[in-house]
C-alpha positions, 0 to 999 in steps of 0.5 A: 329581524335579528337583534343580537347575533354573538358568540354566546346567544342569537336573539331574533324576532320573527314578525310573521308570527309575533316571537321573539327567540333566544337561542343559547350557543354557549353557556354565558357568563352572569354578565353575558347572561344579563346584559343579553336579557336586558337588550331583548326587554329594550326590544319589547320596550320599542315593541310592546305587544310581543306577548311570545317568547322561545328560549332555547336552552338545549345547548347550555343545558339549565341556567345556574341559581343565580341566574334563575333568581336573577330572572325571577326577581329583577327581570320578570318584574320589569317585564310586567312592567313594560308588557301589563298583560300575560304572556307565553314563554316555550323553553326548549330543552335538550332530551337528556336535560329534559330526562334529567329533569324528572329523574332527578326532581328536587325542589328547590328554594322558592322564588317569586312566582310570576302568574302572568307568564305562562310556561311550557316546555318542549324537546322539540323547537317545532312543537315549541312553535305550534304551541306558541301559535296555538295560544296566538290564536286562542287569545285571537279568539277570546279577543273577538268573543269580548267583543 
């Protein structure tokens, strides 16, 4: 189910598996970049128990500061807001982002953490998928020990 398809961003929910993806085709601008994000939580608003989650930066390469704080400090709080459980992000980057990355580690100025969701990174889309589904069925399985 395609929920937004535009210049910049193509953001789709693939029910049979139960994830929503963004993919990034060109860098957004702050406003692009918000407004984008704000669309797929009024998603979730109507879809509570979506829970998995794909954002494919391989083609923009990493988000700015600002948008990094952004997401940190305003997003993710509604998101827990609106979801009351964990959930399970897989962030697909390029292989020179990727070795960007840990060649050159720096830490940088602390924003909130956000323990109820779980992060994993990937250079590869499939794989992004299989540990998406990996943890679906793990929960499934925790679900059923309970009861």
């Amino acid at each position: 189910m395609v929920i937004c398809d535009s210049s910049y961003a193509f953001v789709n929910y693939l029910k049979e598996v139960g994830v929503l993806c963004i993919g990034w085709k060109l860098k957004p601008s702050t406003e692009q970049f918000r407004n984008l994000y704000w669309q797929a939580l009024q998603f979730v608003k109507t879809n509570p128990k979506i829970r998995y989650y794909s954002t494919d930066i391989s083609r923009i390469g990493p988000f700015d500061t600002d948008q990094e704080a952004w997401l940190s400090r305003e997003y993710y709080p509604q998101v827990a807001e609106t979801i009351g459980q964990d959930i399970y992000a897989a962030v697909i980057f390029s292989e020179g982002h990727f070795n960007a990355l840990v060649n050159n580690y720096m830490a940088t100025h602390r924003l909130p953490l956000h323990e109820f969701i779980h992060f994993n990174y990937f250079t590869d889309k499939e794989e992004a998928m299989d540990w998406l589904q990996y943890m679906q069925k793990g929960q499934d399985l925790a679900i059923l020990a309970k009861s």
